[in-house]
DRENPA-3360 file (N, C-alpha, C; in nm, 2 decimals, always signed):
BEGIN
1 = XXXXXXXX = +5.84/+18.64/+23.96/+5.88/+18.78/+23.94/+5.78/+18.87/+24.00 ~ +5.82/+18.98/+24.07/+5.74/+19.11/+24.16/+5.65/+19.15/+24.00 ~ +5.57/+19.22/+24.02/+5.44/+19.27/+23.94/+5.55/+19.38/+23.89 ~ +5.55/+19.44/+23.79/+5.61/+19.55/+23.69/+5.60/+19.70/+23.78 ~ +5.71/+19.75/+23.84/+5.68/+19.89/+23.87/+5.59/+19.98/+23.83 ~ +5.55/+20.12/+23.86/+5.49/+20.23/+23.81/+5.57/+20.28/+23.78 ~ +5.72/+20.30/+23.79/+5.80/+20.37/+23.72/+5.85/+20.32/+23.61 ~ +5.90/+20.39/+23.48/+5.95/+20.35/+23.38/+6.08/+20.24/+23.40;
9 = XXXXXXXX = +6.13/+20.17/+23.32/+6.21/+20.05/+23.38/+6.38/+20.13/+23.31 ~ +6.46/+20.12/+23.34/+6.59/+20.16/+23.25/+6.68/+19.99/+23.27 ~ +6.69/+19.94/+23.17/+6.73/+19.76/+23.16/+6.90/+19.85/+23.08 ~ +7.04/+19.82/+23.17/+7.17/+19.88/+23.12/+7.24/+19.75/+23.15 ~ +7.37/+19.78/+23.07/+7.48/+19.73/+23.02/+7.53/+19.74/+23.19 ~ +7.54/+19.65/+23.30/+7.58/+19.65/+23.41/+7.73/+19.64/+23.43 ~ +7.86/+19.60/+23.31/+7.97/+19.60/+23.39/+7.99/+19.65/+23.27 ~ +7.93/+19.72/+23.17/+8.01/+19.90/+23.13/+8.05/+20.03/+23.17;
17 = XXXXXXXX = +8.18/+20.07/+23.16/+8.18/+20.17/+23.28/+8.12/+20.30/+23.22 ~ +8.04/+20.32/+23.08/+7.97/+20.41/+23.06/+7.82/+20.37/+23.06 ~ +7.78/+20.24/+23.09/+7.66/+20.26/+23.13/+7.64/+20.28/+23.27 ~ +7.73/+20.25/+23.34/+7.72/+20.30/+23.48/+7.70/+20.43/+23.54 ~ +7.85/+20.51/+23.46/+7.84/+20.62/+23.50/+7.69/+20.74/+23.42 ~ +7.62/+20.65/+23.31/+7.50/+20.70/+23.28/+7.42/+20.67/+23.37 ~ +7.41/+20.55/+23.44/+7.30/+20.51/+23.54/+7.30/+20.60/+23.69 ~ +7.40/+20.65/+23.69/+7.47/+20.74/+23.83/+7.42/+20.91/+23.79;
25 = XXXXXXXX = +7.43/+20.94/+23.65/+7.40/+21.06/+23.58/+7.28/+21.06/+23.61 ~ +7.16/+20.93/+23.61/+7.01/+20.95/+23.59/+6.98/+20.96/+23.68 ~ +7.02/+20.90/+23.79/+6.98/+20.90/+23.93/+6.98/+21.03/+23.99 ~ +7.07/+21.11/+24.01/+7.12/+21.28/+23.97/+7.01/+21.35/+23.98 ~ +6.98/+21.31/+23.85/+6.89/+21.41/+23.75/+6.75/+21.35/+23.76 ~ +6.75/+21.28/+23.81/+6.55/+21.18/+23.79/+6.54/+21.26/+23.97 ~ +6.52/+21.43/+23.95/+6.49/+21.43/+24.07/+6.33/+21.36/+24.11 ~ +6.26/+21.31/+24.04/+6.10/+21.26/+24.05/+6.07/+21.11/+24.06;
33 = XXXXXXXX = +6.21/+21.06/+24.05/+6.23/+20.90/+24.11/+6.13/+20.86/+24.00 ~ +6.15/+20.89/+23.87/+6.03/+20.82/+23.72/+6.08/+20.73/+23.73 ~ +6.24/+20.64/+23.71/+6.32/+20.56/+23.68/+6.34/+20.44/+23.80 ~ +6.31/+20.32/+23.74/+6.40/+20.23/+23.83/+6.51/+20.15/+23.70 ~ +6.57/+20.07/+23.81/+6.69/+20.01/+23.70/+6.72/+19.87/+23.71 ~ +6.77/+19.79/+23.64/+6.87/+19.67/+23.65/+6.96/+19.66/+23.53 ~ +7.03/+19.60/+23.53/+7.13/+19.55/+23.46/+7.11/+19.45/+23.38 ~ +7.09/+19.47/+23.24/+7.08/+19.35/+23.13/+7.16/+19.21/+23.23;
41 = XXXXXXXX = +7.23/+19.18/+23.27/+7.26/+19.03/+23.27/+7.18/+18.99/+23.44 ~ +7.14/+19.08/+23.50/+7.04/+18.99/+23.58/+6.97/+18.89/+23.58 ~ +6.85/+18.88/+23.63/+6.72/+18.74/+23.65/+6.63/+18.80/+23.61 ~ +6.63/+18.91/+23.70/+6.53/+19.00/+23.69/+6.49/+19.10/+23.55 ~ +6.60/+19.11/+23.46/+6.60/+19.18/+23.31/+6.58/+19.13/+23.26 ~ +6.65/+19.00/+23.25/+6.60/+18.87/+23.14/+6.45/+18.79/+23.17 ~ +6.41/+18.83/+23.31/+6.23/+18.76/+23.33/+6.19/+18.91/+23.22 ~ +6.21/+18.98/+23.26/+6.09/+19.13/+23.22/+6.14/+19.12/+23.05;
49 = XXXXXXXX = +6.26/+19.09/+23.01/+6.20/+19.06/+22.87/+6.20/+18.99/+22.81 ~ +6.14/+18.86/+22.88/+6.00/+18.74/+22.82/+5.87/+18.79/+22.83 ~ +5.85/+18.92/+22.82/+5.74/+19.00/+22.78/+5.73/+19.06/+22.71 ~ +5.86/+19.07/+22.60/+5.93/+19.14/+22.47/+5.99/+19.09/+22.36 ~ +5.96/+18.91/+22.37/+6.05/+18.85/+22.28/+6.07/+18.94/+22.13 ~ +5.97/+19.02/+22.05/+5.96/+18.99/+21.93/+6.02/+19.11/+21.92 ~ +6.02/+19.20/+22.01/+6.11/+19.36/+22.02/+6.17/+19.39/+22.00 ~ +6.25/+19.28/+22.03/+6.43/+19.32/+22.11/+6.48/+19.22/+22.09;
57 = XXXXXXXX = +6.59/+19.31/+21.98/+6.71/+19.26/+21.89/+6.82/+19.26/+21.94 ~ +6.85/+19.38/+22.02/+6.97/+19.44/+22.07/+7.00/+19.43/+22.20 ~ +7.02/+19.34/+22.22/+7.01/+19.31/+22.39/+7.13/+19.40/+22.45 ~ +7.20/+19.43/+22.39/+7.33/+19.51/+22.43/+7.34/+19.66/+22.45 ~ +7.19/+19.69/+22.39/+7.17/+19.86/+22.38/+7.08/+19.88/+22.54 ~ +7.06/+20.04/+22.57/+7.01/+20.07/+22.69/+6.89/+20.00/+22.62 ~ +6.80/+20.03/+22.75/+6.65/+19.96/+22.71/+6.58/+20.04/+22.83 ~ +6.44/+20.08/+22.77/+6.36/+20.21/+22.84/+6.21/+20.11/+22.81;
65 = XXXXXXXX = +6.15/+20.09/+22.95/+6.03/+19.99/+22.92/+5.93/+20.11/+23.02 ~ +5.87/+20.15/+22.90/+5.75/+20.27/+23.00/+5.61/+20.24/+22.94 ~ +5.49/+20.25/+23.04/+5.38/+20.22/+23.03/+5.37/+20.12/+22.88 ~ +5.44/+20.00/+22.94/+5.45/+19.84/+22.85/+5.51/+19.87/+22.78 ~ +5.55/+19.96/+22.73/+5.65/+19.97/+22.59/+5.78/+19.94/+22.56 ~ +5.85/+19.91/+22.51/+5.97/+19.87/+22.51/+6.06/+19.98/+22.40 ~ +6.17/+20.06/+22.46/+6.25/+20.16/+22.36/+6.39/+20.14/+22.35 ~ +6.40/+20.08/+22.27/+6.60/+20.09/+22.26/+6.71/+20.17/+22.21;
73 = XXXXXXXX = +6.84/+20.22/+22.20/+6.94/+20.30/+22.13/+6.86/+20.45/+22.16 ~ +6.89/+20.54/+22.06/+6.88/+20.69/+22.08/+6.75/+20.69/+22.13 ~ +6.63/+20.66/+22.09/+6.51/+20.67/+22.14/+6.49/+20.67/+22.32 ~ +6.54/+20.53/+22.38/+6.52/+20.53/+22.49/+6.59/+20.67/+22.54 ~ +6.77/+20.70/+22.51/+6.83/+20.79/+22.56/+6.77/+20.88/+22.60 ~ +6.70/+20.96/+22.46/+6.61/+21.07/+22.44/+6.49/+21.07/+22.58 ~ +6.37/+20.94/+22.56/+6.34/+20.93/+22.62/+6.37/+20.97/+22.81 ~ +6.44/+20.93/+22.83/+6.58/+20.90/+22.94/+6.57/+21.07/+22.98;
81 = XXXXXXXX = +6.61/+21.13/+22.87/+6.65/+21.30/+22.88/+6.51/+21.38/+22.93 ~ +6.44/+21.34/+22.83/+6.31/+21.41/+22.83/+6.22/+21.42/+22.95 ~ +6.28/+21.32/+23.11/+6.25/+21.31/+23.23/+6.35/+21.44/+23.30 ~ +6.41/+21.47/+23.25/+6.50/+21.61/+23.30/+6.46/+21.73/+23.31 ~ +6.51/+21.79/+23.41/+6.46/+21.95/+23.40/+6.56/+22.05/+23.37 ~ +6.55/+22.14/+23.36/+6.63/+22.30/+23.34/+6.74/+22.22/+23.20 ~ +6.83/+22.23/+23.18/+6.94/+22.26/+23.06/+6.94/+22.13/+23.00 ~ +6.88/+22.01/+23.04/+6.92/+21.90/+22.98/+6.74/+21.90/+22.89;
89 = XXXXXXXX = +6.67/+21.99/+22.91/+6.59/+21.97/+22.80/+6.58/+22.03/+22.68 ~ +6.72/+22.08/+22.66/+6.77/+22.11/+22.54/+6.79/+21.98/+22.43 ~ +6.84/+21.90/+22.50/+6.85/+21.73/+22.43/+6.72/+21.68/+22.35 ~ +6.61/+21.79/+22.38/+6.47/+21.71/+22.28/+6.50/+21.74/+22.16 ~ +6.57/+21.82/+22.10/+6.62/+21.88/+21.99/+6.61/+21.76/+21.95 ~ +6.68/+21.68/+21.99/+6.75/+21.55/+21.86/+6.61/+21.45/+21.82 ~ +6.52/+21.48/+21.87/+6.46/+21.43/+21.84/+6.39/+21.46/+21.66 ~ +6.39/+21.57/+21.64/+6.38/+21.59/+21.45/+6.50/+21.55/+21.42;
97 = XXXXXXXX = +6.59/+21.50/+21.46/+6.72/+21.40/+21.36/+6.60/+21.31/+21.29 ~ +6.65/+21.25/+21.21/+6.61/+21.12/+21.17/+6.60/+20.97/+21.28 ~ +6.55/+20.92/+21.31/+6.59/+20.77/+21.38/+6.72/+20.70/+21.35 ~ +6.72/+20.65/+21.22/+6.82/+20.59/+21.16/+6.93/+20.67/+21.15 ~ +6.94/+20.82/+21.13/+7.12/+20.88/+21.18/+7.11/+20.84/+21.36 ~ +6.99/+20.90/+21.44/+7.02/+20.87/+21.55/+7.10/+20.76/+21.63 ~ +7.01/+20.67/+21.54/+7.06/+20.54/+21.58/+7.20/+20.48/+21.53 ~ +7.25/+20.54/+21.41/+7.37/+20.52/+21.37/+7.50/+20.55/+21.47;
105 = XXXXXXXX = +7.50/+20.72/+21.53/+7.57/+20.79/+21.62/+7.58/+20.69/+21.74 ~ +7.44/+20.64/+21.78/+7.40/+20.52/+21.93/+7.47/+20.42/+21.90 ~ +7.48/+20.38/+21.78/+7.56/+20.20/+21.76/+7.69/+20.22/+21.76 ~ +7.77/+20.32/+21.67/+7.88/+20.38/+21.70/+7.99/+20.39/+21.84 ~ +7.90/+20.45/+21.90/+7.95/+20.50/+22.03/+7.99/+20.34/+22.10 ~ +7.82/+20.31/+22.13/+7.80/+20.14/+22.16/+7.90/+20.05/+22.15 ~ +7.92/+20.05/+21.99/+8.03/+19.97/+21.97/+8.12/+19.93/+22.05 ~ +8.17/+20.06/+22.07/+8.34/+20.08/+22.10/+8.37/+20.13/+22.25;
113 = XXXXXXXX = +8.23/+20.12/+22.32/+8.24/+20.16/+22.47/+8.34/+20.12/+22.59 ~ +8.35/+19.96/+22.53/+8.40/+19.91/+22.62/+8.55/+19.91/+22.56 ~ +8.62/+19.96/+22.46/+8.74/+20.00/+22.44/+8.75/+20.16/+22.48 ~ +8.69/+20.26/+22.46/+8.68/+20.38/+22.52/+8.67/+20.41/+22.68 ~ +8.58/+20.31/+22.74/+8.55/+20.37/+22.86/+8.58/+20.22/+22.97 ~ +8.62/+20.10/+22.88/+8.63/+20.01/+22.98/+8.49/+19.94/+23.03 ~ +8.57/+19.82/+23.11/+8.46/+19.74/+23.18/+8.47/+19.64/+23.28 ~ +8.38/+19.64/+23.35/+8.41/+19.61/+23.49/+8.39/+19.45/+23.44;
121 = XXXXXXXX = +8.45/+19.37/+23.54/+8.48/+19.20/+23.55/+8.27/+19.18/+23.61 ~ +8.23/+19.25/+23.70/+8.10/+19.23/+23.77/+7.97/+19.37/+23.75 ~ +7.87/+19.35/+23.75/+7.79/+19.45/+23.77/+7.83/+19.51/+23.89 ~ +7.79/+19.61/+23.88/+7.77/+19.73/+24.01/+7.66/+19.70/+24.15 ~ +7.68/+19.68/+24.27/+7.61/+19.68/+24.37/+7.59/+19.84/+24.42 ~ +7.47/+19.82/+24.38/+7.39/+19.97/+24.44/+7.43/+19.96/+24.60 ~ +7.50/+20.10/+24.61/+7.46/+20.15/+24.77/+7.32/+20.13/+24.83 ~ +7.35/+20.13/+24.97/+7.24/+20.13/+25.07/+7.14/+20.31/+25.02;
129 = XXXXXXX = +7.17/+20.40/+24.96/+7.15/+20.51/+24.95/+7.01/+20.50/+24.83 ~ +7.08/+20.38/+24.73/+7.03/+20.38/+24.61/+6.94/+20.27/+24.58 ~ +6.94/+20.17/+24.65/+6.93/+20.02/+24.62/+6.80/+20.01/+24.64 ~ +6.69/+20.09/+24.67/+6.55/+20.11/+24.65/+6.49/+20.14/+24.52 ~ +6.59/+20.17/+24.42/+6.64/+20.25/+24.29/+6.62/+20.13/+24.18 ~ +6.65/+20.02/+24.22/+6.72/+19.85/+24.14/+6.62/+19.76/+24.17 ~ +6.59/+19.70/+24.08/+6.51/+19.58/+24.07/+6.62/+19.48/+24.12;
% end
């Protein structure tokens, strides 16, 4: 496995079509290229967390791995947000929610995404535009 980026890692749900279209939202908005990405069912997601066994429960939630740390559900999101400029750093607000409602609203959603938003048969192949972007 390549040595761990300097940018923050974003590890997503690769053939949800709402984690996609979140991963297309970040890329947008990460005008500072903080973010790179892969897709939980890769090689390369499942090597980087065998350096997380005891962490990570939820293999199914986003996952935000920054300076070694490992963040799952609302946290990472937040996280995720708090790389944004002008109107989307309104979103730090949610951070005095509690964890546990946060995380309740995140499992919710989660749940039921791929009845809501669908899902693809394959991960997504990054364009030639973006593919510098992907582990």
């Amino acid at each position: 496995m390549k040595p761990f980026p300097t940018q923050a890692i974003i590890l997503f749900d690769g053939v949800c079509n709402l984690c996609n279209a979140s991963v297309q939202f970040v890329l947008k908005h990460d005008t500072n290229h903080h973010f790179v990405f892969a897709a939980l069912q890769s090689d390369v997601a499942r090597d980087i967390l065998l350096h997380y066994p005891e962490k990570i429960t939820k293999k199914d939630s986003i996952l935000v791995i920054e300076n070694q740390h490992i963040y799952s559900e609302s946290t990472a999101a937040l996280l995720i947000a708090k790389r944004f400029t002008g109107f989307w750093k309104v979103l730090q607000v949610f951070w005095i929610v509690p964890k546990f409602m946060r995380d309740f609203a995140y499992q919710f959603i989660a749940k039921n995404r791929y009845r809501w938003f669908g899902k693809k048969d394959v991960c997504m192949v990054p364009t030639k535009e973006i593919e510098h972007r992907f582990l």
